[in-house]
KENURO-301225 format. One line per field, with one value per residue (C-alpha): x, y, z; residue in one letter. Coordinates in Angstrom, 1 decimal, m for minus. Last residue first. Example, Ala and Ser with C-alpha at 12.3 -4.5 7.8 and 13.67 -1.06 7.14 Angstrom:
// KENURO-301225
u (13.7 | 12.3)
v (m1.1 | m4.5)
w (7.1 | 7.8)
type (s | a)
// end
This chain:
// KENURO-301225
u (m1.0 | 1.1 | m1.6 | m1.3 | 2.7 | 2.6 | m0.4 | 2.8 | 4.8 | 2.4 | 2.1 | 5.5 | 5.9 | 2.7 | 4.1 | 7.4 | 5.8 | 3.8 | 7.0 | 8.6 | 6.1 | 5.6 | 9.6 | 8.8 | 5.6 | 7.8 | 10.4 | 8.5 | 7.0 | 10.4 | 11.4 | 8.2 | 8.7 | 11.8 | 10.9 | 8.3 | 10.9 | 13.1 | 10.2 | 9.3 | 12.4 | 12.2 | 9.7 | 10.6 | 13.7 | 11.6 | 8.7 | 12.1 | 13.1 | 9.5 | 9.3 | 12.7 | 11.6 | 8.5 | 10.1 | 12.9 | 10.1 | 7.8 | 10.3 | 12.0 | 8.4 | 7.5 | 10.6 | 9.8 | 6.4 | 7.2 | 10.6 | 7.8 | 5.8 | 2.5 | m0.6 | m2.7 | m4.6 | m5.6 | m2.5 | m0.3 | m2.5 | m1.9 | 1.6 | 2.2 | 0.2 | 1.9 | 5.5 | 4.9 | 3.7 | 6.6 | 9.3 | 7.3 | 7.1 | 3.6 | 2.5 | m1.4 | m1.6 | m3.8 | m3.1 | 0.1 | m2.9 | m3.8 | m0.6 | 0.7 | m3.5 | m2.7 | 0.9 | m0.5 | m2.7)
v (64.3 | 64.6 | 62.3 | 59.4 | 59.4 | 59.3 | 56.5 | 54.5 | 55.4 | 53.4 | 51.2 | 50.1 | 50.2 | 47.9 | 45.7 | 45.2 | 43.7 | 41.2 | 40.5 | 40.0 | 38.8 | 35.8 | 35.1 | 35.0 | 32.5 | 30.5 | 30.2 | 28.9 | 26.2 | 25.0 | 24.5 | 23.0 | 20.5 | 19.3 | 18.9 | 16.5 | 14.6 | 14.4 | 13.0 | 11.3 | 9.2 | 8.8 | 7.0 | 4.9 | 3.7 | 2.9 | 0.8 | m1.3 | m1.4 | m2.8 | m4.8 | m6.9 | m6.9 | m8.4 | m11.0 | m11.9 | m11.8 | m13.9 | m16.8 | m16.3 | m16.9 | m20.0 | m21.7 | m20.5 | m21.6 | m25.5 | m25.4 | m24.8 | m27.3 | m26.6 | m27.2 | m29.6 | m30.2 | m27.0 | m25.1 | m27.5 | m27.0 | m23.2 | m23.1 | m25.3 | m22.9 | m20.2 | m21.1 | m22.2 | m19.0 | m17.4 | m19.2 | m18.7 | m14.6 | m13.7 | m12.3 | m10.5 | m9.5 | m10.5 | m13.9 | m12.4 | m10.9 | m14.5 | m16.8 | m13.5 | m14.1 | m17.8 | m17.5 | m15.1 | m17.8)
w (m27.2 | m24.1 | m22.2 | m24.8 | m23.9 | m20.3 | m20.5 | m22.7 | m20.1 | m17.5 | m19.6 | m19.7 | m16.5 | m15.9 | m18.5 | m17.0 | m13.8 | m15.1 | m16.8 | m13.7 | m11.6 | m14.5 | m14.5 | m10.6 | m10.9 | m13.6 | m11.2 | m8.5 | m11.1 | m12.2 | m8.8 | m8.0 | m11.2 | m10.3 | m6.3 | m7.7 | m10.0 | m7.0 | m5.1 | m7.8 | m7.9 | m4.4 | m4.1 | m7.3 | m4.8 | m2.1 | m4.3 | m5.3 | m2.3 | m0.4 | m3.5 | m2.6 | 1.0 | 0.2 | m1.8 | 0.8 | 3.8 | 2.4 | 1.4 | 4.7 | 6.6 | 4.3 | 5.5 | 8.9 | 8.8 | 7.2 | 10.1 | 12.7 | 11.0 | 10.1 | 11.2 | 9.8 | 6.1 | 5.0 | 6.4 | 5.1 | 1.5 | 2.0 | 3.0 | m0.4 | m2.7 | m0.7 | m1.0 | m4.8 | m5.5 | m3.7 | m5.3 | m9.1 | m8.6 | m10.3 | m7.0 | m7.3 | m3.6 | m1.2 | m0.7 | 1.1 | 3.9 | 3.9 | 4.4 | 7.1 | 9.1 | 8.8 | 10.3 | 13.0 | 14.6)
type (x | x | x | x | x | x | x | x | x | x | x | x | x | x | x | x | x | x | x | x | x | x | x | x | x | x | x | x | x | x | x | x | x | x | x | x | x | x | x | x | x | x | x | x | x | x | x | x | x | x | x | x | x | x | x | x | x | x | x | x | x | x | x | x | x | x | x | x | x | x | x | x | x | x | x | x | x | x | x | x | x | x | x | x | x | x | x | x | x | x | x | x | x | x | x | x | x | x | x | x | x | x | x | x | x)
// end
């Protein structure tokens, strides 16, 4: 049955909200006892469903949090390398006058 593979994949995870706990420990016993009620399944169902989709947001929003912070840090990375280029650049100039100089003497 699909309910008791949704009561025990939700077993799964460590839920401290007090509506779902109570949902499940009550599923549970149903399910221990008989089987439920369509109402008993559907009430458990929309109890599920407004938690998980609550966490599925919230994991959403910090998704994209780090993405941006991610793109952040590329950026800042990429122009590093070219402020690196850049200087890795002026030094071979430089020595390169600096070699001018030495052979003069």
């Amino acid at each position: 049955m699909r309910l008791r593979a949704l009561v025990a994949r939700v077993a799964e995870f460590r839920v401290r909200d007090r509506t779902l706990v109570a949902a499940q420990r009550t599923i549970e016993q149903i399910l221990a006892a008989r089987e439920p009620t369509e109402e008993e399944a559907l009430r458990y169902a929309r109890v599920v469903e407004r938690y998980f989709a609550a966490s599925t947001r919230e994991a959403e929003q910090r998704l994209r949090e780090l993405d941006r912070r991610i793109a952040h840090v590329n950026q800042v990375q990429f122009n590093l390398q070219a402020e690196r280029g850049v200087a890795l650049r002026r030094v071979e100039v430089t020595q390169g006058v600096l070699s001018g100089v030495r052979e003069l003497r």
